[in-house]
C-alpha positions in Angstrom: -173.8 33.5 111.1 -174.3 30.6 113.3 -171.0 28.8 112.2 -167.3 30.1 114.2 -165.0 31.0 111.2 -161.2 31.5 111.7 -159.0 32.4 108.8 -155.5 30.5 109.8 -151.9 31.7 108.4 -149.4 29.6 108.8 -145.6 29.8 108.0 -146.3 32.4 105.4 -143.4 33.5 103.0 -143.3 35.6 100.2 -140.5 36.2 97.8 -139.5 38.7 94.7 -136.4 36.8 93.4 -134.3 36.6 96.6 -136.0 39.2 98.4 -138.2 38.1 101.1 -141.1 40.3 101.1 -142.7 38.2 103.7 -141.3 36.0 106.0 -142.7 32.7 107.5 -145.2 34.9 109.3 -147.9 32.7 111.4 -151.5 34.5 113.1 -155.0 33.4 113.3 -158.1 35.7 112.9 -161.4 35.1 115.1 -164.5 35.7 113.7 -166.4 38.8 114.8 -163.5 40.2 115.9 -161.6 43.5 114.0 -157.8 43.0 113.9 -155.3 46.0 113.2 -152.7 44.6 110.7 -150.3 47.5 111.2 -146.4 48.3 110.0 -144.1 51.4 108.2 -143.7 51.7 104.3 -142.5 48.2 102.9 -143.4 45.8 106.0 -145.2 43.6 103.8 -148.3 44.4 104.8 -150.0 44.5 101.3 -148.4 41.7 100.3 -149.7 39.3 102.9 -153.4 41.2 102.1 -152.9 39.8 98.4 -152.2 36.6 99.4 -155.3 36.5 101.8 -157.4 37.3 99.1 -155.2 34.6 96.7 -154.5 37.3 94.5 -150.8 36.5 95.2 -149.6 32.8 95.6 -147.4 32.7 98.4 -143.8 31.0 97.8 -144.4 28.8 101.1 -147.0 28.5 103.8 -150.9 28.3 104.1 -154.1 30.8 104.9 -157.1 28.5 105.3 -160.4 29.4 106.2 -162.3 27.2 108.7 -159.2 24.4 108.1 -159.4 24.6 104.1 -156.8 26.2 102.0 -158.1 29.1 100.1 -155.9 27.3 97.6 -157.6 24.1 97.6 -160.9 26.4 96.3 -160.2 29.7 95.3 -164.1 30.5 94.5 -165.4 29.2 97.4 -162.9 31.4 99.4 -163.3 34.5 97.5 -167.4 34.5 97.8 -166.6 34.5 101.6 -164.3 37.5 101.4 -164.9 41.5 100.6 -161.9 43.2 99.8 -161.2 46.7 99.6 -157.2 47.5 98.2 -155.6 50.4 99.2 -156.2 51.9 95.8 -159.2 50.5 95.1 -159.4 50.3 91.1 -162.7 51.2 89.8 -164.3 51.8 86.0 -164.0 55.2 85.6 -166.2 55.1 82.9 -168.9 53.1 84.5 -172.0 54.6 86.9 -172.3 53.7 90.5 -175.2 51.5 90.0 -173.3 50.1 87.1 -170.3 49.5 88.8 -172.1 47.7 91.7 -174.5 45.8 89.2 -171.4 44.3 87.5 -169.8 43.2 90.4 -173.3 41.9 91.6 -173.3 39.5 88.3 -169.4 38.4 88.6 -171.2 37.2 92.6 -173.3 35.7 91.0 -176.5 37.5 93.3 -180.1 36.8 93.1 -182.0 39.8 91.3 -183.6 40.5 94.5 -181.0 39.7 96.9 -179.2 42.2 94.6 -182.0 44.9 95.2 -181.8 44.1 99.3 -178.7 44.5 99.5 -178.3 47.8 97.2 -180.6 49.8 99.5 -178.3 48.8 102.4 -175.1 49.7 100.6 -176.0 53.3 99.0 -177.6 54.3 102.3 -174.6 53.0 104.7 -171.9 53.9 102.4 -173.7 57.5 102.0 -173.7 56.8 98.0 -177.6 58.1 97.1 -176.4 61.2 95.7 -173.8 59.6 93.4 -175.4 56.7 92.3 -176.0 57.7 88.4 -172.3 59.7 88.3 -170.1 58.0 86.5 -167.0 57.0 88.5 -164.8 58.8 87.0 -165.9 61.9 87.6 -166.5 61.8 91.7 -164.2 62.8 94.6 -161.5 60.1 96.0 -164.4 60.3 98.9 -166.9 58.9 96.8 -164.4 56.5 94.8 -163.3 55.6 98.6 -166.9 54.4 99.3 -167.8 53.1 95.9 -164.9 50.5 96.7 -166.1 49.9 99.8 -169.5 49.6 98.9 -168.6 46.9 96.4 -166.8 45.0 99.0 -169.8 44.5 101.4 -172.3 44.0 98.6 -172.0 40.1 98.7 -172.5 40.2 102.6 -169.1 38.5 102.8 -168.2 36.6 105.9 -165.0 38.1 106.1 -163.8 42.0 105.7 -160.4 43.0 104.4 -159.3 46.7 104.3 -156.7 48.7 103.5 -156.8 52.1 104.3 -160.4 51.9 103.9 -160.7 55.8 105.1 -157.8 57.4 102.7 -159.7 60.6 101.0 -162.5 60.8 103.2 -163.6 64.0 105.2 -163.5 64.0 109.0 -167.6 63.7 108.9 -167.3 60.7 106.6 -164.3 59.0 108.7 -166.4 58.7 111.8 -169.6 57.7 109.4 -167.3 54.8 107.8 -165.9 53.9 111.5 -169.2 53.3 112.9 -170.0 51.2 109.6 -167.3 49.3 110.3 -167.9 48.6 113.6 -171.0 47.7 113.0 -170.1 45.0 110.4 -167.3 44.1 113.3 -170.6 42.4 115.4 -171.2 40.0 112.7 -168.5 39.6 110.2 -164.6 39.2 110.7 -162.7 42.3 109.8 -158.8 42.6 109.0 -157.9 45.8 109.2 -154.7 47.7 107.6 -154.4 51.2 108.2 -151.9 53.9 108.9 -154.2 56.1 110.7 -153.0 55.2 114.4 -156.3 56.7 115.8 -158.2 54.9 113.3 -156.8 51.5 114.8 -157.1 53.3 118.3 -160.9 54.0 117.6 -161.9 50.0 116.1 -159.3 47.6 117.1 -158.7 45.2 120.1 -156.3 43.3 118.6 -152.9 44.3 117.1 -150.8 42.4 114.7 -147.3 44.8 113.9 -145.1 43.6 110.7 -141.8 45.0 110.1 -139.4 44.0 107.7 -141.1 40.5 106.8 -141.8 39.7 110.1 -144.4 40.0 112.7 -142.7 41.6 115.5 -145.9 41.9 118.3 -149.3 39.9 118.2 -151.4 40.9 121.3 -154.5 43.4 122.4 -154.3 47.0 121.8 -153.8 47.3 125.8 -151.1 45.4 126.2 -148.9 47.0 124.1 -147.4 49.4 126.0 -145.8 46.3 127.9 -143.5 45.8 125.1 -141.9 49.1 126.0 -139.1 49.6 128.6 -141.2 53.0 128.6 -144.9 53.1 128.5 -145.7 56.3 130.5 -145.1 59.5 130.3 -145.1 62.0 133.4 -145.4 65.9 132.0 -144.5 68.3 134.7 -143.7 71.9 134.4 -141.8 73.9 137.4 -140.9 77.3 138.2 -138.1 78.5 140.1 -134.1 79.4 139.6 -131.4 77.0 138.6 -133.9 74.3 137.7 -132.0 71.4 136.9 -133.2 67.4 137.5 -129.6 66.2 137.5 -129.0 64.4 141.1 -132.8 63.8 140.5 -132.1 61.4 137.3 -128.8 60.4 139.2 -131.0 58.3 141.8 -132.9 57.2 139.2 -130.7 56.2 136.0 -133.6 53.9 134.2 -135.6 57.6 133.8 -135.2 59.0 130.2 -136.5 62.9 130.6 -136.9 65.3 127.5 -136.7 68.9 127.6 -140.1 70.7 126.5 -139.6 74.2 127.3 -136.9 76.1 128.6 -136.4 79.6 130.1 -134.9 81.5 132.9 -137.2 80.8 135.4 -139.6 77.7 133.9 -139.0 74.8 133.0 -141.0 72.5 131.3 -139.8 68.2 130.5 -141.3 65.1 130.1 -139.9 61.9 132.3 -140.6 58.3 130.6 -140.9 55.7 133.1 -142.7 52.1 133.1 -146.3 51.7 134.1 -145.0 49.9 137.2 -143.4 52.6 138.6 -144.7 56.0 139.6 -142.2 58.4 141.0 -145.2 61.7 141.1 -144.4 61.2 145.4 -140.6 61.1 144.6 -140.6 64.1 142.1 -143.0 66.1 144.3 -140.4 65.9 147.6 -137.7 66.6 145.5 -138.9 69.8 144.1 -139.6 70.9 147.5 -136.4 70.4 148.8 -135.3 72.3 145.6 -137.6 75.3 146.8 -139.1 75.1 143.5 -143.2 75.6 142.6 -145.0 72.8 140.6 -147.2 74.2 137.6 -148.3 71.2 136.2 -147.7 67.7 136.9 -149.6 64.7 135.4 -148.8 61.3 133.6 -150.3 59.8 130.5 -149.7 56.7 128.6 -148.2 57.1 125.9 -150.6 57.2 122.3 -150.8 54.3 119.9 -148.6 56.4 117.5 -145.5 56.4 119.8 -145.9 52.5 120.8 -145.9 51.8 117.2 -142.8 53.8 116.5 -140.9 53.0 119.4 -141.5 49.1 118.6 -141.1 49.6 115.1 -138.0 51.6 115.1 -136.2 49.7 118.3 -135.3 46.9 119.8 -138.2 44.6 118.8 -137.4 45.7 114.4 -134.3 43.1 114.4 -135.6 41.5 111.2 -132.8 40.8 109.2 -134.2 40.8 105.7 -135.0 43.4 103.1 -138.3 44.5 101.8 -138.1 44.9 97.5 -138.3 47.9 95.7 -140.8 48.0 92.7 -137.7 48.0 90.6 -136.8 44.7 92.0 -140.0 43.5 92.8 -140.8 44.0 88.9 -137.7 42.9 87.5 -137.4 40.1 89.6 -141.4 38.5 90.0 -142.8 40.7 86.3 -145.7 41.3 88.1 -148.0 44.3 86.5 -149.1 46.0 89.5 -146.6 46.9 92.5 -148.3 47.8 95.9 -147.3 51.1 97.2 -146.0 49.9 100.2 -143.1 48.0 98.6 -141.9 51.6 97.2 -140.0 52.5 100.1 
């Protein structure tokens, strides 16, 4: 695409009765970029994927795409955008190719565009062997790519996912990944997943919701910076009457975690920034102690740990509550409750 797209939300709210779901949440998307939209059970993650999509009006706020509301022209938005929900509903008692075919005519697609774009879905979505089953009979695998078949059809200039990889084998996880990557190049991709290595594997750019609210906005790599701990230093000693307390003494900001414990070996973990590096400090002091190092090394710590430690700490100091599907039903009558607001 030669023209720059940017979806745009701003001030975004939504409530169920006096629960606020979401809450006055504000980030922009680039195009060709692929953005992990990432948060725990009931963040509101789903919900502000509805409201992307305008299949849920927000209470306040705006998404626009290229500086018009999706509001202001619901078609026109929704031919721009592919959408594949976390359950992806499908016509169990259609075909593949009638499935696809259907959603070709609600698109409104050429015959032959249709054909052109067919071959390009059944062969990158690994759907040839399927395509006369009827839906209802194939694997959450296939149902997974059915739905994400459907959602690239169009050639949409903009991707939304969530959990686009739930039921899918190992093999067919990296297939979909690379697919996805590969649409990253050209198209804009939003990406909600709970599969930290998943994120790890596609995304640059991190957007974390908890409670309503986004909490961190920022690249993938600068997200250990929101931790008072970022690093972790593994080391393993053997020796008599190990014991790292005048150690930690000098050092008080050090949290250290006991791996393994026995008579003579000793194995912890010491959590320190990724501006300070004590390996020189440790080292001496173990000498001193008479002790001999088995292992020592330091790693940063995995996208799974940043996420819980931001997610669970300091930075989750929302103060409102995420709605039940009781409430959420009771209090909006809506027919379909997203899983996530189940916690």
């Amino acid at each position: 695409y030669d023209d720059v797209i940017m979806i745009k939300i701003e001030n975004l709210s939504r409530n169920f009765g006096n629960i606020k779901a979401v809450d006055d949440i504000s980030f922009c998307i680039q195009d060709r970029e692929i953005l992990g939209f990432l948060g725990p059970n009931g963040a509101g993650k789903t919900t502000t994927l509805r409201m992307i999509v305008g299949y849920l009006q927000p209470t306040s706020g705006n998404i626009e795409i290229d500086g018009e509301s999706i509001f202001a022209n619901p078609i026109k938005a929704s031919s721009q955008i592919g959408y594949l929900p976390e359950h992806n509903p499908l016509y169990d008692e259609m075909t593949v190719i009638e499935l696809l075919a259907y959603f070709a005519s609600l698109r409104k697609l050429k015959r032959d565009y249709f054909k052109e774009r067919l071959d390009y879905v059944v062969k990158n979505c690994g759907l040839k062997e399927v395509l006369y089953q009827k839906i209802g009979t194939l694997s959450k695998g296939y149902r997974q790519r059915t739905g994400l078949a459907q959602a690239i059809l169009h050639n949409p200039r903009i991707l939304i996912m969530d959990e686009p990889t739930s039921g899918l084998d190992p093999n067919q996880i990296i297939e979909i990944r690379e697919l996805i990557r590969e649409l990253g190049k050209e198209k804009m991709v939003l990406l909600s997943s709970h599969i930290m290595q998943e994120v790890q594997a596609l995304c640059d750019r991190i957007v974390i919701i908890n409670k309503g609210k986004i909490i961190v906005d920022d690249t993938k790599d600068n997200l250990p910076n929101y931790l008072k701990k970022s690093r972790l230093l593994t080391l393993e000693v053997q020796g008599d009457n190990v014991d790292f307390s005048d150690f930690l003494a000098m050092y008080p900001f050090l949290e250290m975690e006991v791996f393994l414990q026995t008579e003579t070996i000793c194995k912890m973990g010491f959590y320190e920034t990724s501006e300070i590096d004590l390996r020189k400090e440790l080292a001496s002091f173990i000498r001193q102690k008479g002790w001999l190092i088995l292992e020592l090394s330091t790693s940063k710590l995995s996208l799974e740990s940043i996420f819980h430690e931001l997610t669970e700490g300091e930075y989750s100091s929302a103060k409102t509550e995420v709605a039940s599907p009781e409430q959420e039903e009771q209090n909006a009558h809506i027919t379909s409750i997203d899983e996530e607001e189940q916690q």
